[in-house]
VOGU-3710 file (C-alpha; in Angstrom, 3 decimals, decimal comma):
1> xxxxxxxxxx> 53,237/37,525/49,601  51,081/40,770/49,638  53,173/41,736/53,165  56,219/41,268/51,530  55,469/43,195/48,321  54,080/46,093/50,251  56,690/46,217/52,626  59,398/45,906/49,610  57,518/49,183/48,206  57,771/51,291/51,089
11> xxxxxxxxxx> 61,087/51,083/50,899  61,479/51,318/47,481  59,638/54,767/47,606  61,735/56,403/50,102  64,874/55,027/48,830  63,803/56,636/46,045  63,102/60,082/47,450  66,357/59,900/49,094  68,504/59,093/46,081  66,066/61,986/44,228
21> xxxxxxxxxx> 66,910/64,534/47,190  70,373/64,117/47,275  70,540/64,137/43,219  68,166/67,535/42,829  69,897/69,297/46,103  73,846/68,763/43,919  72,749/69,800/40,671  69,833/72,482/41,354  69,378/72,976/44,914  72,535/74,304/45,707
31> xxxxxxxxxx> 72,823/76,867/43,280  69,312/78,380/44,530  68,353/80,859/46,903  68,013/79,851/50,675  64,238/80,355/50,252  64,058/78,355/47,156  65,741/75,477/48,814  64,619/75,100/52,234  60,578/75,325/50,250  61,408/72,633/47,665
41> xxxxxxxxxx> 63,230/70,151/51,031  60,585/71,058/53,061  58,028/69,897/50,032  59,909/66,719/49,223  60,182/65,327/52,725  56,472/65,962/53,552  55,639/64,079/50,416  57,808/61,191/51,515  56,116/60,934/54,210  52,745/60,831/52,718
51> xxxxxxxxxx> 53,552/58,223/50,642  55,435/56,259/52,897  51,874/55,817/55,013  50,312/55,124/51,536  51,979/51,987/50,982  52,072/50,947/54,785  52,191/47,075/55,404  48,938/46,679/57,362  49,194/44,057/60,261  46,506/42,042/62,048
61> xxxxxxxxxx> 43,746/43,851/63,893  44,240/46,991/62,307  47,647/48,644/63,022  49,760/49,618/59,741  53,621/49,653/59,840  55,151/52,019/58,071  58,313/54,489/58,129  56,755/57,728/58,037  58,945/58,704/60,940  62,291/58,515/58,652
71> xxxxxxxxxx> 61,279/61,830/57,020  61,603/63,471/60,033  64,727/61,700/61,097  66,489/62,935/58,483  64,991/66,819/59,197  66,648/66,648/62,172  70,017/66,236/60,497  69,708/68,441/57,512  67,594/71,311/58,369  69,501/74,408/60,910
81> xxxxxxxxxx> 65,671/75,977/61,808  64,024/74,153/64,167  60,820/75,755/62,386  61,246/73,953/59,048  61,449/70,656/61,047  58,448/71,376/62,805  56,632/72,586/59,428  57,809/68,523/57,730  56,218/67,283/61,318  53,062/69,533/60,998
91> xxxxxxxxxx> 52,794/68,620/57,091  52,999/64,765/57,515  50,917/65,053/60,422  48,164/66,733/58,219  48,675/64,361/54,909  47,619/61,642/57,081  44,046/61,586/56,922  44,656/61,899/52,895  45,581/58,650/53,277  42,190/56,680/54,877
101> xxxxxxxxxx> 40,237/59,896/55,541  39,219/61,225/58,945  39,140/57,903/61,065  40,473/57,294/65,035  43,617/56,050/63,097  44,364/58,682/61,336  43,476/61,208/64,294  45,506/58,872/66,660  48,470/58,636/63,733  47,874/62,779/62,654
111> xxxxxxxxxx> 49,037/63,627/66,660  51,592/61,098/66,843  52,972/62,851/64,129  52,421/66,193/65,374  54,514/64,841/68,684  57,507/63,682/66,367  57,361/66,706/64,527  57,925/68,846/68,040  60,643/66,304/69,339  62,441/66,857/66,378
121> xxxxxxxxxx> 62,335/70,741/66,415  63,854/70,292/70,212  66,268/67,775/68,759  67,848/70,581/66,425  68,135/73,264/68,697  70,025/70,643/70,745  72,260/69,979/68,381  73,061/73,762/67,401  73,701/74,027/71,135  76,346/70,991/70,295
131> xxxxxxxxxx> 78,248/71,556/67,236  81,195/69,176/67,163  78,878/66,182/67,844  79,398/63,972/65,032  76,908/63,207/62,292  77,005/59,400/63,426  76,138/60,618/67,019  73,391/62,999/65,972  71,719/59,947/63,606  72,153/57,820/66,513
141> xxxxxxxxxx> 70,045/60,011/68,649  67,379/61,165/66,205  66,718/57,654/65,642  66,188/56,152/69,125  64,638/59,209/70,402  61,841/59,685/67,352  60,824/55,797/67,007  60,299/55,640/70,951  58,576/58,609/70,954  56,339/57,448/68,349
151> xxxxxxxxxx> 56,215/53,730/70,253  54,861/55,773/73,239  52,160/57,600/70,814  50,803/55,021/69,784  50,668/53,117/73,196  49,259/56,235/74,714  46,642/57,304/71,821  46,935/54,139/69,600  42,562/52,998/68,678  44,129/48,888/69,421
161> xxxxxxxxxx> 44,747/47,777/72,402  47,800/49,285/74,451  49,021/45,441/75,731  47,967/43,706/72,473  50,562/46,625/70,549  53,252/46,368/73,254  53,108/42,593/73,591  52,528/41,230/69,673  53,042/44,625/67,561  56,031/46,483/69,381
171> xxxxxxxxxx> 58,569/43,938/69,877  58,674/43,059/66,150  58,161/46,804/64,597  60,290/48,867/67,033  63,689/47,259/65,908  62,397/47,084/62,201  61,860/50,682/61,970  65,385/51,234/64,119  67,067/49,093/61,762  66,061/50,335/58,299
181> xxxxxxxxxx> 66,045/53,935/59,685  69,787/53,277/60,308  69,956/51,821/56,726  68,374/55,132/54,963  70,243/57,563/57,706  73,513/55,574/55,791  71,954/56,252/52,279  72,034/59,794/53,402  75,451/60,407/54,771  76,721/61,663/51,419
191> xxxxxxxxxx> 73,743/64,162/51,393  74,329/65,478/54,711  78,219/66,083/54,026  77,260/68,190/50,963  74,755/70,066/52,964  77,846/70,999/55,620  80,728/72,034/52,132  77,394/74,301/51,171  76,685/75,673/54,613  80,513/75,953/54,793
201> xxxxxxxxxx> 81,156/77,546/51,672  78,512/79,967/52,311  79,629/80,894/55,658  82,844/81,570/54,332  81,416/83,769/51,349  79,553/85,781/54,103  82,736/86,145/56,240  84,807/86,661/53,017  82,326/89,664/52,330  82,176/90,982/56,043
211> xxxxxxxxxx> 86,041/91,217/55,458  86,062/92,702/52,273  84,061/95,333/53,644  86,155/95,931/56,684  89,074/96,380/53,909  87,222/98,798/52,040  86,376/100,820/54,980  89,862/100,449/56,327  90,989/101,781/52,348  88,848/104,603/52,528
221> xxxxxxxxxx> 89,873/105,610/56,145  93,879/105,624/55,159  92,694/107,824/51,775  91,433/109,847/54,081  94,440/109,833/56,183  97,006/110,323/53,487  94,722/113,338/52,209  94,961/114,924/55,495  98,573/114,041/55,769  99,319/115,404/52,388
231> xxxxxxxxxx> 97,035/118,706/53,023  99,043/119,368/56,541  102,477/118,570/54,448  101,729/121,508/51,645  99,895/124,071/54,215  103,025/123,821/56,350  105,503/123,944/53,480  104,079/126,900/52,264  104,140/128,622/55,809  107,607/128,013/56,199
241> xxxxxxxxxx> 108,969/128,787/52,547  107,464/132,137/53,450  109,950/133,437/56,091  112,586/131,263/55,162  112,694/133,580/51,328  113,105/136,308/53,743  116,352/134,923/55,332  117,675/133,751/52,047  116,699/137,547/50,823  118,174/139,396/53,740
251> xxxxxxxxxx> 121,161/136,677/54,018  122,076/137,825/50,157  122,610/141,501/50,935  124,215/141,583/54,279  127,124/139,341/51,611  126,470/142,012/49,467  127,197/144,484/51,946  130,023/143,228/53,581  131,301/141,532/50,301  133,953/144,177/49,851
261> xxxxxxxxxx> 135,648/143,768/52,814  138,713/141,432/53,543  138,634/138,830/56,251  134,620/139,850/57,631  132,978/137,172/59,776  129,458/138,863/58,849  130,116/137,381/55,429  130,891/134,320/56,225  128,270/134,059/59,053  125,900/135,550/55,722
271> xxxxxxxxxx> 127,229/133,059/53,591  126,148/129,997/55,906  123,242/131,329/56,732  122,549/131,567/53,098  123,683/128,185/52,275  121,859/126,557/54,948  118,763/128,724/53,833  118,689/127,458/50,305  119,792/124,025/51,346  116,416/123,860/53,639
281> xxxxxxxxxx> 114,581/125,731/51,186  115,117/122,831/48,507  113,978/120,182/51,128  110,986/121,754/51,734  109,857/121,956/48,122  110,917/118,484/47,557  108,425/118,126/50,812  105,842/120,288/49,070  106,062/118,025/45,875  105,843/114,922/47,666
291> xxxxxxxxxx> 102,599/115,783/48,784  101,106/117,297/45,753  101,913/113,909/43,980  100,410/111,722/46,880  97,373/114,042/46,234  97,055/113,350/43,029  97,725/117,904/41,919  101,390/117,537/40,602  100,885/119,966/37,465  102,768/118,974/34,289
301> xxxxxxxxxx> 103,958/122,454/32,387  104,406/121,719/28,685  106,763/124,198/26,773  110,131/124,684/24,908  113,240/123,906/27,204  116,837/125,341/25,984  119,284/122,065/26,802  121,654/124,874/27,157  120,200/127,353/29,727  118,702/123,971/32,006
311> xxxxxxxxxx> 122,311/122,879/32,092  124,538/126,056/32,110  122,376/127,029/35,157  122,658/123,917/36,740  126,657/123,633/36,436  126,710/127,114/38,145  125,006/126,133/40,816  126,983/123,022/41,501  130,741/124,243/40,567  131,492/125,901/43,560
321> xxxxxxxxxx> 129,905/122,810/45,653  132,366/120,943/43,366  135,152/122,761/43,892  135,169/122,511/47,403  135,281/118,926/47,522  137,969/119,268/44,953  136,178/117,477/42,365  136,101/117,655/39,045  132,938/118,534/37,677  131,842/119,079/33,330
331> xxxxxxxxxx> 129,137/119,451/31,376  129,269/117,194/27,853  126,285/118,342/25,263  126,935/115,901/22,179  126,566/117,395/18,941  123,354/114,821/18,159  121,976/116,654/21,003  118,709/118,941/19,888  119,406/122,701/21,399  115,704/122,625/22,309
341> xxxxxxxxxx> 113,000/120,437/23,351  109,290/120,203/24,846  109,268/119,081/28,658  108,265/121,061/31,793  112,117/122,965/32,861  111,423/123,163/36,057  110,743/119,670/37,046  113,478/118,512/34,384  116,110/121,363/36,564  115,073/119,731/39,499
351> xxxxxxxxxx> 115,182/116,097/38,639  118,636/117,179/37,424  119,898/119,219/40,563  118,993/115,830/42,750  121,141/113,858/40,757  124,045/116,496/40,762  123,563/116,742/44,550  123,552/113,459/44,995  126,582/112,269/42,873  128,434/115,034/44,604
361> xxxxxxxxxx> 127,635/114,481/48,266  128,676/110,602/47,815  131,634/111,458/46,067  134,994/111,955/47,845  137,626/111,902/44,945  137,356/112,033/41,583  134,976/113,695/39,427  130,843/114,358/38,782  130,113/114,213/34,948  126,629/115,802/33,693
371> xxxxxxxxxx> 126,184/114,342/29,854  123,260/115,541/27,224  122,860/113,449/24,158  120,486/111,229/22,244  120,451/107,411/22,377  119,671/106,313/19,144  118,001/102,769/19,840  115,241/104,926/21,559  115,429/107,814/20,396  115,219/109,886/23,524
381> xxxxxxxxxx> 116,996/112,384/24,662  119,115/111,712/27,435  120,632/113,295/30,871  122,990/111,051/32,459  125,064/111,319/35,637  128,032/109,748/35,812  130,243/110,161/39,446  133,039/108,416/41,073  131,716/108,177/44,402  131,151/105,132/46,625
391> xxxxxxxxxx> 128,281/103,893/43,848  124,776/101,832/45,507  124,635/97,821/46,105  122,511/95,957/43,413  120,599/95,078/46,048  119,709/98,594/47,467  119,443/100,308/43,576  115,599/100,689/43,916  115,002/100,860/47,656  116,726/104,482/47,627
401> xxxxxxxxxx> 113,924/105,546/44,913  111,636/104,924/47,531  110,242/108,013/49,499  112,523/108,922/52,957  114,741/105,998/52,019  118,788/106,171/52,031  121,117/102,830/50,994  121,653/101,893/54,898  121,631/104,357/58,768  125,805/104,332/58,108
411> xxxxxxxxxx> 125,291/106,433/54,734  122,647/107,524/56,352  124,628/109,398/59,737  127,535/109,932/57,559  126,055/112,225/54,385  122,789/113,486/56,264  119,891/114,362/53,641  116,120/113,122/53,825  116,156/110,692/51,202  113,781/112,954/49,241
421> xx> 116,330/113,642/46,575  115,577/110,480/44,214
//
């Protein structure tokens, strides 16, 4: 009856520490630091062993069965270091002669121990060397290899008698300790699949950080490269605007000079060349603000704007572009319409001049209509084009507010422009 008891709890203790390992590694384990948790495992499965040989069944003549060797079983499944393995093998190995004191048992049972612990250690870096082998394959392993390994111990350094142990001990304690190793190594499984989601999910927190770094890095280095690409865009605009003032200057008075004479091909050559001149001139500073917006230096000028002058000097500049297309083009200012207001004029002129450009150079026939009033839901003043030209797809109505974008390459070949305009 006294075997039985004993026997019943032995296994009621490392049941125990199992259940209480699995339970403490979900709800507190996990959420510590790596330190922390491979410490506290470490702790727990040295003190299962030591109690495990506490409440070994002893046997006739002296041996004691007991399943200190499960302990380090299950090391070899949960624990990556082959160091903290050998640490549980080293531990047990010491706790041993807490158990009867310094006797030939326990120094026989202390290097048994010791020779489990090192097995073990060489079991894990086996099975990092091996990582699709299944976790039935690696418990397999781990538990034939450590209970004949600690069968051949105790044969080798056992204090009985090595054919007495092999002939009346082994047969009946080798397939014991196989069996109910297989029995906690099932209790287990559910621990050792949360171990893998936590290695898994921390693996993939590292990675996820690696690659959030590489973005950042990758962030910074396009900054960088839009900077430089919006630095080279307004050093170059400003070296060309420089000469090309000059043409549009010296274009303006050979007209002027050769204005007076009937049928000249000077002027006319003057005139394109001034055209042309302007034409490019307007391209570049839509260039030049395109790149002071990217860098973040477009300068808002506050002040009173005359709704007259911004659109009496726009409808000059467009009537004769107009006119040769033999459109129609008119200014409306309704009489709700305030004669001044606060805005910057010369980004509201040239927000205006796109729109004029635009709503001529896509119109064929008909008429361009500029109209100034205020909408009296919102209570904004508005400038709205209004053309008869060939109009934009729903489907294309914001892509061509997008920078260097036109509706499609047709428009595109046929009407020319840089899709700056918008």
């Amino acid at each position: 009856m006294n075997f039985y008891i004993t026997f019943f709890t032995n296994l009621s203790i490392l049941i125990t520490c199992a259940y209480l390992s699995n339970i403490l590694y979900k709800n507190f384990l996990n959420r510590t630091s790596s330190i922390m948790k491979n410490s506290l495992l470490i702790v727990t499965f040295i003190l299962s062993g030591w109690l495990a040989m506490m409440v070994g069944v002893e046997l006739g003549k002296g041996p004691v069965f007991d399943l200190r060797s499960v302990p380090i079983i299950f090391a070899t499944l949960i624990f990556r270091n082959p160091r903290h393995v050998l640490i549980i093998g080293l531990g047990i190995s010491a706790s041993r002669y807490f158990v009867n004191g310094i006797t030939p048992n326990s120094l026989t049972g202390s290097i048994n121990i010791a020779i489990m612990g090192l097995v073990a250690a060489g079991l894990v870096i086996l099975y990092e060397q091996r990582p699709l082998w299944s976790y039935r394959m690696k418990a397999t392993i781990s538990l034939l290899t450590i209970n004949v390994v600690q069968v051949t111990g105790i044969a080798i350094f056992g204090a009985l008698s090595r054919e007495f142990y092999l002939k009346e001990i082994m047969p009946y304690t080798l397939p014991l300790s196989i069996l109910l190793g297989a029995f906690f190594l099932f209790i287990i499984n559910d621990f050792y699949k949360e171990q893998l989601r936590s290695d898994e999910l921390r693996n993939n927190n590292l990675l996820l950080m690696e690659q959030t770094k590489e973005l950042e890095d990758k962030a910074i280095q396009i900054m960088k490269s839009s900077k430089y690409k919006s630095d080279f865009l307004s050093n170059m605009s400003h070296e060309l605007r420089t000469p090309l003032n000059s043409i549009i200057v010296l274009s303006e008075l050979i007209r002027e000079n050769t204005a007076s004479k009937e049928h000249n091909e000077n002027f006319e050559y003057a005139d394109m060349i001034n055209s042309s001149s302007n034409e490019l001139l307007r391209t570049i500073n839509d260039i030049l603000d395109l790149s002071k917006m990217e860098a973040g230096k477009m300068d808002i000028n506050w002040g009173e704007v005359s709704v007259e002058d911004v659109t009496e000097l726009v409808y000059h500049e467009f009537f004769q572009m107009a006119e040769k297309k033999q459109l129609s083009f008119e200014v409306i200012i309704e009489e709700e319409a305030p004669q001044m207001l606060v805005s910057d004029g010369q980004r509201l002129s040239q927000i205006i001049r796109n729109l004029l450009n635009n709503a001529i150079k896509f119109t064929d026939q008909g008429g361009v209509t500029l109209r100034v009033y205020k909408d009296q839901l919102t209570d904004c003043i508005v400038f709205a084009v209004k053309d008869t030209g060939i109009g934009i797809d729903e489907e294309n109505q914001q892509r061509v507010f997008d920078t260097f974008s036109q509706e499609d390459s047709t428009i595109q070949r046929k009407y020319e422009g840089t899709g700056l305009g918008l």
